[in-house]
N, C-alpha and C positions, 0 to 999 in steps of 0.2 A: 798697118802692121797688126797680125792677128798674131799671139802669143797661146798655144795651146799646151804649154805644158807648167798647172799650175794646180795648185789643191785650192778648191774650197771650203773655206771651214765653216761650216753653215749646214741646216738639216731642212732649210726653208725650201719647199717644194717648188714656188714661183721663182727663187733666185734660179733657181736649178734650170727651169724652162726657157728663163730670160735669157740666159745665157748659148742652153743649146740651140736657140731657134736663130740665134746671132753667130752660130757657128764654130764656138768653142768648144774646147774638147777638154775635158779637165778631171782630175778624181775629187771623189768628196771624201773629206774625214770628219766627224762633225767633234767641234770644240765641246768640251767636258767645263767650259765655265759655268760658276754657277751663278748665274745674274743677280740675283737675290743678295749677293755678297759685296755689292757695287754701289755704294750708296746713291742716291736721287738727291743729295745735297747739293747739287752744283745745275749750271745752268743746262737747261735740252740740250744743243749741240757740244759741250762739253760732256756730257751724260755720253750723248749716243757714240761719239768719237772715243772715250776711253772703252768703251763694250768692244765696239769693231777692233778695239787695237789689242786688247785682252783675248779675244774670241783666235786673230791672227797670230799672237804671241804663243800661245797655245799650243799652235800646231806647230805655227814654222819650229820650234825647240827640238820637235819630234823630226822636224824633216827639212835641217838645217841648208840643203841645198837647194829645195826649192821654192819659187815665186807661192806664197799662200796669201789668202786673197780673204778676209774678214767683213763681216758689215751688221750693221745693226740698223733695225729702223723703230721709229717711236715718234709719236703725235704730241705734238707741243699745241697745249691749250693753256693762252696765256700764260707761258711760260712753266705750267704745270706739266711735268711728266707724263704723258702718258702711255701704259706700255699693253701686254698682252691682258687681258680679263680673265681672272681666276676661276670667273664659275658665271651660270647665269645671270644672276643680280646685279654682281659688277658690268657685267655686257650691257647691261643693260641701265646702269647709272651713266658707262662711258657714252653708249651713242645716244641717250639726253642731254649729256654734257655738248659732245662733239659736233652732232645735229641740229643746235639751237644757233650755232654762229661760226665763224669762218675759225680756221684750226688750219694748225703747220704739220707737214710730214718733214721730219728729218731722216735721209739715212746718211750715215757714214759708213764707209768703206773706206779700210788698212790690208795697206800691200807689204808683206814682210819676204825679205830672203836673206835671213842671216849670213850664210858664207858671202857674199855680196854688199856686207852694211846698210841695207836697202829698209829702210820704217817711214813710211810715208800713209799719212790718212788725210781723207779728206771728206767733205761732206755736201750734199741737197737739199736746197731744201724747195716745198712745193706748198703754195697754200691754197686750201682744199677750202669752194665755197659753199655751202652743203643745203638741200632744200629742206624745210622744216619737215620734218617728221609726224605723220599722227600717232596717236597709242596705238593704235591697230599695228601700224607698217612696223614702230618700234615689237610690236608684240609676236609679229609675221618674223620680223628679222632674227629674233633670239629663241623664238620657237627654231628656223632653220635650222640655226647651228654654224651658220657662216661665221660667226664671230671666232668659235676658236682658234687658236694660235695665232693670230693675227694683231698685228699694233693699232691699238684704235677701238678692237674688237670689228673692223668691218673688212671686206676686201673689194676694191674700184673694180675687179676684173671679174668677180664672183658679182656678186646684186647688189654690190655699195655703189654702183654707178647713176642709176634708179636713183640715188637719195641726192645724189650729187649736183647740183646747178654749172658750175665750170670749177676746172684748177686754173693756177698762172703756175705753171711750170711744169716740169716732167712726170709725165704719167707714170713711167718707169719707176720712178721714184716713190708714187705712192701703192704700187705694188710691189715695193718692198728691197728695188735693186736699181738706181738710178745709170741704166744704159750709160745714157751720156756723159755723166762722170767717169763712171769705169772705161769708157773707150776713151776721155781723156787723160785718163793716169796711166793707161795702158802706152797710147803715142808717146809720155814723157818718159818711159822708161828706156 
């Protein structure tokens, strides 16, 4: 069952491709939350799950009839939050952090349709086992600029795959939009 008529509240360019390449057809409005307002006091998947369900709250309010479709993703290091990198130096604290030992992606994705009663979130998670890093490769990666907007600071699908040894579980997932999940929330609707 393909469902094409939904908003994405999201400005993430990869959810955006994941999606049309799977043959959906959807508008985007992007959520005005402000992340920063969300406290990191609770656990990662608690974290990433109320973001996705904030991010879909958002919108669906604006557009009470339709399916909107939320998600958020963020790298659990030892249980440590970690989200997008502010500036160089943090990019580059996170992938010595991230790159020295195995690290969790989480995304969650929240499906809202207000006239419907419809608040359902759920979440992926994928743990990323990552090859050590020289200073050079660290020094190659933050010169690119790959890191921006990205959770982790890196992306599997850009030249974070290069640093990567294997994951155990969805690729999808660690670029940023766990397919799998979303085509199983999608069947249970």
């Amino acid at each position: 069952m393909k469902i094409n008529d939904f908003i994405l509240a999201s400005a993430s360019p990869r959810r955006k491709e994941l999606l049309e390449k799977a043959g959906y057809e959807f508008k985007i409005v992007v959520s005005d939350i402000d992340e920063s307002n969300i406290s990191q006091d609770m656990p990662p998947i608690q974290y990433a799950c109320t973001l996705a369900l904030a991010k879909a709250k958002n919108i669906a309010e604006k557009f009470p009839d339709m399916l909107v479709v939320g998600a958020d993703t963020i790298a659990d290091f030892n249980g440590e939050i970690i989200g997008k990198a502010e500036d160089a130096a943090h990019a580059e604290e996170i992938t010595r952090k991230l790159f020295n030992q195995p690290h969790k992606i989480i995304t969650a994705i929240a499906m809202i349709k207000i006239n419907d009663g419809l608040e359902k979130v759920e979440y992926d998670i994928t743990t990323v086992y990552p090859r050590k890093m020289t200073d050079e490769e660290i020094a190659e990666h933050i010169a690119s600029g790959t890191w921006q907007d990205k959770a982790g600071a890196y992306a599997i699908q850009e030249s974070g795959d290069k640093f990567i040894e294997k994951i155990d579980g969805s690729l999808t997932n660690v670029m940023g939009f766990s397919m799998e999940l979303f085509e199983d929330m999608i069947k249970k609707l």
